[in-house]
N, C-alpha and C positions, 0 to 999 in steps of 0.2 A: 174305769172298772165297773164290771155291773155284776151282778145276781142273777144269772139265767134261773128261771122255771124249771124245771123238769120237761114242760112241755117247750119250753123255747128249748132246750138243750138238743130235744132228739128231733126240731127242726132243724137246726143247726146241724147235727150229727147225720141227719138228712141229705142237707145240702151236700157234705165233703164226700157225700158216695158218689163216685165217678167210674167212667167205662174201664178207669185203668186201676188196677188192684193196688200202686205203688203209687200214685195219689191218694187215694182212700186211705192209705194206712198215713201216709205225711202229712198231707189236713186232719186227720181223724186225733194222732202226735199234738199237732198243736194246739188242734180244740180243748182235748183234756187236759195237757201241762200248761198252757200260754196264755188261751183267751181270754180265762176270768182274769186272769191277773194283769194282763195288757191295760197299758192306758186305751181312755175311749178313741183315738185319733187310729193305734194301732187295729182297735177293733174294726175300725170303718175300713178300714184298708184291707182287711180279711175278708170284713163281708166282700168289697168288690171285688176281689182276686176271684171270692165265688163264683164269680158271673163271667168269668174268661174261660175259653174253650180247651179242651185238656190237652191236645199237643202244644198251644201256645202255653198253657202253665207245664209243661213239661220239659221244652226246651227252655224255658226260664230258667227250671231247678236243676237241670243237669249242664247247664250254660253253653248251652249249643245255637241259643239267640239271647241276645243283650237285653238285660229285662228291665219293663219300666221304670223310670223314678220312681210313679205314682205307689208301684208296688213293691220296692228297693227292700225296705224293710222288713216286710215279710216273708217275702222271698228267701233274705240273705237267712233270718230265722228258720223255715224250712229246710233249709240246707247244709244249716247248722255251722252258716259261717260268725254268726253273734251270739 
């Protein structure tokens, strides 16, 4: 668990804006309800998920490709399977 800044928040809230309007709003979902409260393991696994390309983080959430172990977790959160 951490304490974002104000100024780490709206880089973080940064980050989850993406080309597709229906990621932005389901990263943007978990930044606000999930992040600070997530353990730090969770957290690490957000930030990477950041760094995946948005058709691949999209056919992850609507399960149209098999999504990583690496990123099982958050995903299944996203999608609102945990």
């Amino acid at each position: 668990m951490t304490d974002l800044s104000a100024n780490d928040f709206a880089r973080l809230r940064w980050r989850c804006r993406r080309g597709m309007k229906e990621l932005d709003v389901l990263l943007e979902r978990y930044l606000k309800q999930r992040y600070d409260l997530a353990p730090a393991a969770e957290q690490a696994e957000f930030l990477a998920l950041l760094d995946c390309e948005d058709p691949d983080l999209w056919a992850w959430i609507i399960g149209a490709a098999e999504m990583p172990d690496e990123f099982s977790n958050v995903l299944q959160r996203l999608r609102g399977d945990a």
